[in-house]
N, C-alpha and C positions, 0 to 999 in steps of 0.2 A: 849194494851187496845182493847176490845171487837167493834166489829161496831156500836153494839146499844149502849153502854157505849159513846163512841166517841159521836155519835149525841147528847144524850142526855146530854152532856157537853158543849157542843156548841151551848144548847137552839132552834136546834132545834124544828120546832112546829113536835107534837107527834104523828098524822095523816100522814105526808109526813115521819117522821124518822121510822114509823113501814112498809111503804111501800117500801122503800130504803131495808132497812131489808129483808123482806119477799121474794124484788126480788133477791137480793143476795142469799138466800136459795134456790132459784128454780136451781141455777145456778150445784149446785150439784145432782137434778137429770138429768139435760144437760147432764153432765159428762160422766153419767150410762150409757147414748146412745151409747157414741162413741165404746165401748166396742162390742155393739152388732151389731152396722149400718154401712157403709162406701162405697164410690161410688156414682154411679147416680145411679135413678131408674134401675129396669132389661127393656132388652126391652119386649114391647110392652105395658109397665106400666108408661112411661115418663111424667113425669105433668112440665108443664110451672108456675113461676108466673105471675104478672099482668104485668111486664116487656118484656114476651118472651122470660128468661130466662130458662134453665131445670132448677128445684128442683133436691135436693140431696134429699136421704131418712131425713137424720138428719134436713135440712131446715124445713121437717113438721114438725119433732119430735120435735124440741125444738121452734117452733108456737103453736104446741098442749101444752106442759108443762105450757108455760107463761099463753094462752089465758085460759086453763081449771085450774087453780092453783087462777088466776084475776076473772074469776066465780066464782068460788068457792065461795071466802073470801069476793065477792065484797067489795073491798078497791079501786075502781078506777070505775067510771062513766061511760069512753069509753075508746075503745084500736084501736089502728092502727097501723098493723103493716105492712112489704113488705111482706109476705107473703099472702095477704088478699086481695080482691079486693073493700072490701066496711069494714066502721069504723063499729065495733062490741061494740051495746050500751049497759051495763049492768043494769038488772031489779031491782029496789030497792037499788041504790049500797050506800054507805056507806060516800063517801066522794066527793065530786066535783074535783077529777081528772080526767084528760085524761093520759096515756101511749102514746109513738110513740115508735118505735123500729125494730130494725135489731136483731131476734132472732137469728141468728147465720151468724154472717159475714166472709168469708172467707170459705165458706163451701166445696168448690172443692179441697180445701188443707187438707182435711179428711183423704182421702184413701192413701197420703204420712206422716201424722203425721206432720205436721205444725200447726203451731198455727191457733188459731180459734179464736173469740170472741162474745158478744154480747153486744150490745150498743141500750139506754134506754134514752129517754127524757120523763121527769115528767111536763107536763102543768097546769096550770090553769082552768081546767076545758073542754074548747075546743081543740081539737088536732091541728087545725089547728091555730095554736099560732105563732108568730115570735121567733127565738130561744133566743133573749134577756128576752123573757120572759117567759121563763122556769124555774119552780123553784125548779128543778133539772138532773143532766143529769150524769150518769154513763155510764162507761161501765166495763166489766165483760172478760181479756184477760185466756184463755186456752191454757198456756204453759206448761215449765216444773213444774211453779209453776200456781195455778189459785189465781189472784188477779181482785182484785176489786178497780177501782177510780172514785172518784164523787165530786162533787161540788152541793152545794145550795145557791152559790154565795160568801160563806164564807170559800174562798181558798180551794184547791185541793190538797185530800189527797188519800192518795194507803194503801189499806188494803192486806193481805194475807190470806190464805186457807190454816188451820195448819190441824195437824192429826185428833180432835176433831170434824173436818165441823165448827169450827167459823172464822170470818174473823176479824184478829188483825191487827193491825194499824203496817206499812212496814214504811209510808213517813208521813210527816205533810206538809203542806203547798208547795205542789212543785212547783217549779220557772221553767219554760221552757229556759234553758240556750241558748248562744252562743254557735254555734256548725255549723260543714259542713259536712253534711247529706244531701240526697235528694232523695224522692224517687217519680220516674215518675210512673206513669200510663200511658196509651195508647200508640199505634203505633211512630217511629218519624216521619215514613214518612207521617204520617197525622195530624202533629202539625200543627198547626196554624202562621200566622208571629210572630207572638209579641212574643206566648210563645217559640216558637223556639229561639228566640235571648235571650229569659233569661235564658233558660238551659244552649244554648251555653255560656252564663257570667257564671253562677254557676261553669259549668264547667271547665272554664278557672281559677276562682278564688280558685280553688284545693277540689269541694264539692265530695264528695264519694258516688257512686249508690248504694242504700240500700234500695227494693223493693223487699217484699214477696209476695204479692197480698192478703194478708189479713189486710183491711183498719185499724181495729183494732191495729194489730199487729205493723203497721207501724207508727202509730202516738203514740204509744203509745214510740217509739225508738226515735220518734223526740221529744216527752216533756221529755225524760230521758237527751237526749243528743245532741239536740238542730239539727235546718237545718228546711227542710219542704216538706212537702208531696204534691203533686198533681195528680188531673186526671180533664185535663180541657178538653174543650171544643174542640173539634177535626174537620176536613173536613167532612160533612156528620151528625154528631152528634155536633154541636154549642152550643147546651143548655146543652150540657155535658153527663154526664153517671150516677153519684150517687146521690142518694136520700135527696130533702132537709130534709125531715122532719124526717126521720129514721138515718140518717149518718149526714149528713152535718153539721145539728144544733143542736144534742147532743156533737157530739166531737169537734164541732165550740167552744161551748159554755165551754168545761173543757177548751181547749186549751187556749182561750178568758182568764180565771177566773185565768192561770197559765202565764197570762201575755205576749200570743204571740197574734196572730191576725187570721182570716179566712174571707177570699175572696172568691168572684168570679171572679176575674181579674179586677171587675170594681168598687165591694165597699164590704163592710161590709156584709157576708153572713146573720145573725145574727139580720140586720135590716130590712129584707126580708118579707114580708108579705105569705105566701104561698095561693097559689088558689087553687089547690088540694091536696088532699094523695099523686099522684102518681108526685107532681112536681120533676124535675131532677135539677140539677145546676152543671157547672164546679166547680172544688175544689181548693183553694188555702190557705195551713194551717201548720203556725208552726211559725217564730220568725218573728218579726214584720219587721226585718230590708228584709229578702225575701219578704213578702209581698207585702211590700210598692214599692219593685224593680217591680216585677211583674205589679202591676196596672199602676207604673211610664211609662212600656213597651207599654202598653195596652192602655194608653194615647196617646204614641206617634205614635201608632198607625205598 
C-alpha cells in the first residue's frame, strides 16, 4: 500500500497526510545530492552552524531542498531547522503548522557511504512545542534501502522507496522488542558517574556495541531490534550534545508511540517544555526496561 493510500485509511486528517506525503517526496531529491556533493566544505569556504559545528556541503543542500520545496507550497506556517539560526515564518501559508528538523543527520558519514537520514517533527502550529505534542514525527533513513517511518500517534509504521519513487508500506504497527544492543555516544573517559556504572551494567549483562554515528541510523537498529541509544550528558557538556527540538523529540516521540521510552537521565524527554530552537538535552532512548535502569542510576546518584 501507497503512503498516501496508508494515511488515508487511517483517517488521517488530510492537511497533515498531504504534508507527511510531500516531505517524503523531497527526500528523493536529497538523494540526487549525494551523487554530486561529499566531504566538508574546500578550504577557505568552511561555514559553521548555530552549534560551531562545520557544515558539509550536503547539510546546506538538503536545508535548501526542505526550506525552498515548504516556500514554495506553503503547506507549513514556520520551519526550524539546525541548520538555521532563526525560525523561518512562511507568508500567507496554508495551514497552521510548524516543521522542526534535522535535514540530514549523520552527514560526516557522506564521503565513506554510511547511512544518512533525516528526521522531521510536525507541530501544532508553534515549533517550539513539547514533543508530546506533536502531531507527527518521521524520519526518512538513507541506506541501502531509503525508507520512511512515522507516527501521528496512531502506531509506527515503515514504508519503502521502490523503483517508481513511491513509498510502500514495509512494517505496520512496529513494537520496539527486547533486545541487547547499545550504542554510546561520547568519550568514556568523560562519562559521567551514574552513566558510567550503567554501561558498565549493560555491559556486564552481555549488551553488544552497535554505534555508527548517524543518530538516525542508530535508533532506527534499536526499534528493529531492541537495546538503546545514548549520548548523555558528559564532563564539560552536562546539558548534553543533541538537539531537543530537531533529534530528541521527533525520534523521542516514534520511539515513545512503538512502545519504548526517551529520557534525559532524569525524566520523560517528551514532557520537556523547550525555551529555545537551539535547546541541547542528554539522550536516553530505546526499551523502557534501559531507561528506567538509567534514571534508577541517576537517582542514586
Amino acid at each position: 500500500m501507497k503512503l498516501a493510500d496508508f494515511l488515508n485509511s487511517a483517517g488521517t486528517e488530510k492537511n497533515l497526510a498531504e504534508l507527511i506525503v510531500f516531505l517524503g517526496k523531497q527526500s528523493l531529491v536529497v538523494k540526487k545530492g549525494f551523487l554530486g556533493t561529499n566531504g566538508t566544505s574546500p578550504a577557505g569556504g568552511k561555514t559553521r552552524n548555530v552549534y560551531g559545528e562545520e557544515q558539509q556541503p550536503l547539510d546546506k543542500y538538503a536545508d535548501g531542498v526542505f526550506i525552498d520545496a515548504l516556500r514554495r507550497t506553503r503547506l507549513v506556517r514556520s520551519i526550524a531547522t539546525e541548520e538555521q539560526e532563526q525560525v523561518i515564518e512562511i507568508e500567507n501559508p496554508k495551514n497552521d503548522f510548524g516543521v522542526v528538523m534535522d535535514p540530514l543527520d549523520g552527514s560526516s558519514l557522506i564521503d565513506v557511504n554510511l547511512s544518512v537520514g533525516t528526521i522531521i517533527g510536525i507541530c501544532p502550529g508553534n515549533v517550539l512545542e513539547k514533543g508530546s505534542r506533536l502531531l507527527a514525527a518521521l524520519y526518512i533513513l538513507y541506506g541501502p534501502l531509503t525508507t520512511l517511518t512515522y507516527t501521528t500517534g496512531q502506531g509506527v509504521h515503515e514504508f519503502v522507496l521502490d523503483e517508481t519513487g513511491e513509498f510502500v508500506l514495509r512494517h505496520r504497527d512496529l513494537r520496539i522488542p527486547d533486545g541487547k544492543i547499545y550504542a554510546p555516544g561520547a568519550l568514556r573517559k568523560d562519562y559521567l558517574p551514574a552513566h558510567a556504572r550503567w554501561i558498565g551494567h549493560l555491559e556486564q549483562s552481555g549488551y553488544k556495541l552497535r554505534f555508527s554515528g548517524c543518530f538516525v541510523a542508530d535508533v532506527h537498529q534499536i526499534l528493529h531490534k531492541g537495546g538503546v541509544f545514548t549520548y548523555p550528558g558528559i564532563k564539560g557538556k552536562e546539558k548534553g550534545k543533541l538537539r531537543l527540538l530537531y533529534e530528541a523529540n521527533p525520534m523521542g516521540r516514534l520511539i515513545h508511540e512503538a512502545g519504548g521510552a526517551v529520557s534525559n537521565g532524569n525524566g520523560n524527554i517528551l514532557d520537556l517544555q523547550p525555551g529555545s530552537i537551539d535547546q541541547v538535552t542528554p539522550v536516553y532512548i530505546g526499551g523502557k526496561t534501559e531507561i528506567a535502569l538509567i534514571e534508577k542510576f541517576m537517582r542514586e546518584g
